[in-house]
C-alpha positions in Angstrom: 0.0 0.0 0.0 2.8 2.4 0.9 4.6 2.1 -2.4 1.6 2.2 -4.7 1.4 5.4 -2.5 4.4 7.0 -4.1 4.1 6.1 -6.8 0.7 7.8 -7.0 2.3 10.9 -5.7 4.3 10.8 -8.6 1.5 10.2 -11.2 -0.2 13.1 -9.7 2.7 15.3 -9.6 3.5 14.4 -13.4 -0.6 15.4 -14.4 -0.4 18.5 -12.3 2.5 19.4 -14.4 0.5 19.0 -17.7 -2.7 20.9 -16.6 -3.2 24.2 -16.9 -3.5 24.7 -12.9 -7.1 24.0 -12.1 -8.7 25.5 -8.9 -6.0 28.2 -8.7 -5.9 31.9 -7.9 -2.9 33.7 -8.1 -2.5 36.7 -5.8 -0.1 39.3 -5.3 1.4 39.3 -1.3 3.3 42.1 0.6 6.1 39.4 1.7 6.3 38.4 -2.2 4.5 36.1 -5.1 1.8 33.9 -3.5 -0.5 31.8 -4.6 -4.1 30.1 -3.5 -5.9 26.9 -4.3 -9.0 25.7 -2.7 -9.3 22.4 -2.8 -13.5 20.9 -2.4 -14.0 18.1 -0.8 -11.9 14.8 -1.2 -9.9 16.6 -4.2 -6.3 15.8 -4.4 -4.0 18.9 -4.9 -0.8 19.3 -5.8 2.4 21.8 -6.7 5.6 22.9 -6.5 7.7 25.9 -4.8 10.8 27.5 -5.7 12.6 28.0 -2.4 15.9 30.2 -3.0 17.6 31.1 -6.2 18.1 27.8 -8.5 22.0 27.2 -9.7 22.3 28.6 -13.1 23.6 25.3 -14.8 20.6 23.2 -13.1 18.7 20.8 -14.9 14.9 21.2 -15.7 12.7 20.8 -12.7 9.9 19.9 -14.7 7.6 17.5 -12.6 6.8 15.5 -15.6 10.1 14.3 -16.5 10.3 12.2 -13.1 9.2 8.5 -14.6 7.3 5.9 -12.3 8.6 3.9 -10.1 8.8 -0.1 -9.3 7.3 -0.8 -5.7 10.2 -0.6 -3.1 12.2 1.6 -5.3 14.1 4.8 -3.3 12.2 7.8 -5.4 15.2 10.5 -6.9 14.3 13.7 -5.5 15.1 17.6 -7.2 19.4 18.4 -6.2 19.8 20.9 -3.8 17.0 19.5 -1.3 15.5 22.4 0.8 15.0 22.2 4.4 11.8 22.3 6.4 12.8 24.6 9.3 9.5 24.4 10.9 6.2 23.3 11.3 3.6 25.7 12.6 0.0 25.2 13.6 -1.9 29.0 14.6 -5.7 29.1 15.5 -7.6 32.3 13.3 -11.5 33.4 12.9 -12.8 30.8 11.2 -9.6 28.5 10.4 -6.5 27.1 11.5 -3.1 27.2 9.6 -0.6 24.7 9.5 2.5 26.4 8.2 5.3 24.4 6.4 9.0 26.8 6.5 11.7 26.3 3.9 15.3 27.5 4.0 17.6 26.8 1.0 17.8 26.7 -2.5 15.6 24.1 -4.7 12.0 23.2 -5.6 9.8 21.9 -3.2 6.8 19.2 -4.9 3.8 18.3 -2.6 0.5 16.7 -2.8 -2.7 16.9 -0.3 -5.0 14.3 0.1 -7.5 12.9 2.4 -6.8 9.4 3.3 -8.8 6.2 5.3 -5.5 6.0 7.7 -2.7 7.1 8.5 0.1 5.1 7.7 3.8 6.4 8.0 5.4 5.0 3.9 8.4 4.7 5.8 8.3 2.0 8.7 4.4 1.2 7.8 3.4 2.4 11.1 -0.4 3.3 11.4 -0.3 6.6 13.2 -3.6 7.6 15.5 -4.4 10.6 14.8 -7.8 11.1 16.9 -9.7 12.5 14.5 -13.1 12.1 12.1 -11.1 12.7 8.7 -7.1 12.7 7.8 -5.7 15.0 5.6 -2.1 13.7 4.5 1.0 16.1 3.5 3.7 14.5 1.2 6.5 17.0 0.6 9.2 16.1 -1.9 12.4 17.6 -2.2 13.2 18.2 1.3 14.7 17.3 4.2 14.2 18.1 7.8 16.1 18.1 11.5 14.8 14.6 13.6 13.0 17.2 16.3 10.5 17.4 13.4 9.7 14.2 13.0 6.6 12.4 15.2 5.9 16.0 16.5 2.3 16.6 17.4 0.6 19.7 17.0 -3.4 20.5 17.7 -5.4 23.6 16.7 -9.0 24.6 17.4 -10.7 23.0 14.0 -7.8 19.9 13.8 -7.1 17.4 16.8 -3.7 16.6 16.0 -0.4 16.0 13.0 2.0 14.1 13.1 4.7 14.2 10.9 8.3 11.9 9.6 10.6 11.9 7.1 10.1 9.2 4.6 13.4 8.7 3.8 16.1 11.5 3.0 14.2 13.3 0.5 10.2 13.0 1.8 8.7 14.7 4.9 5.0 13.3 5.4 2.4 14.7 8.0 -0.7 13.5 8.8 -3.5 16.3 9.9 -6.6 15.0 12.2 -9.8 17.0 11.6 -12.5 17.9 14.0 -15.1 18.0 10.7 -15.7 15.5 8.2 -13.2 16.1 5.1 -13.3 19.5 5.1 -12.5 21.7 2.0 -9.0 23.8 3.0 -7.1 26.0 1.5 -3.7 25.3 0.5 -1.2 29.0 -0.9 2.0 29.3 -1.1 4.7 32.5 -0.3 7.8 32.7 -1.9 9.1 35.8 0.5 9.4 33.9 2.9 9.4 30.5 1.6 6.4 28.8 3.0 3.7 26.5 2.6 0.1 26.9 4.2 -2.5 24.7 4.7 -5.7 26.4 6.2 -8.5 24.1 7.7 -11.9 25.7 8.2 -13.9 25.7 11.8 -15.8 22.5 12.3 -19.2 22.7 11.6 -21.6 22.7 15.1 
């Protein structure tokens, strides 16, 4: 189960990079470019963030030249990685963000999904994450410090995450909701280099 889901992380990653960015608003931010896309319901999102300033002699980063994988395969991942610094949860009206930091210089890939459970692709363990619905986080490209990983974090309108490094190159979380899959809003910043996940107040 956790290889086929990689490997699907990589089919979606190669179709995101052939559509013409459904779902999406671009915005203009006073930190720098941004970017918002609500995602409805059970939809599976994904994109990609330029963290830094890429090396003048680097190779294409386009997602769809990364070809599928065998099961049990190590999956390549973009060269410089970027590292996740930190991983914020804040409670606002109405929502509460789950902020993803990036230092370095490289793209960052990732893909949002609601899943049935919560299994870590790297050891197979099935994380409890207390909740009615589990968003999962797959960020490619990075790598993170170990006081990241298995560190649990719980807002007003989410009961928990817990997130691990797959291997080297892929940083998973887990998000618990308090409501029933509920559509979120994931935008980007590339001044400062962050991603954000915002996940609505639970209905009453």
């Amino acid at each position: 189960m956790n290889g086929r889901r990689l490997i699907a992380l990589l089919g979606a990653i190669s179709v995101f990079a052939l559509l013409p960015g459904c779902q999406t608003d671009d915005q203009s931010d006073t930190a720098g470019e941004s970017s918002t896309q609500t995602v409805l319901g059970a939809a599976t999102q994904t994109g990609a963030l330029q963290v830094g300033t890429p090396p003048i002699d680097a190779p294409p980063t386009e997602i769809s030249t990364l070809a599928p994988f065998p099961n049990d395969t190590e999956i390549p991942s973009p060269n410089p990685r970027v590292d996740v610094t930190e991983i914020d949860v804040t409670d606002h009206d109405g929502f509460t963000r789950i902020t993803y930091r990036f230092d370095g210089n490289g793209s960052v890939f990732w893909k949002t999904e609601y899943v049935s459970e919560a299994i870590r692709a790297g050891d197979s363990t099935v994380v409890d994450v207390g909740s009615r619905s589990i968003l999962q986080v797959d960020l490619m490209g990075v790598q993170s410090d170990s006081s990241l990983n298995s560190v649990s974090h719980e807002g007003e309108n989410i009961t928990r995450i817990d997130s691990a490094a797959r291997n080297s190159a892929i940083l998973q979380s887990f998000v618990g909701t308090v409501d029933i899959r509920p559509a979120y809003t994931v935008s980007t910043s590339d001044s400062p280099s962050q991603l954000m996940i915002d996940i609505p107040t639970a209905d009453s």
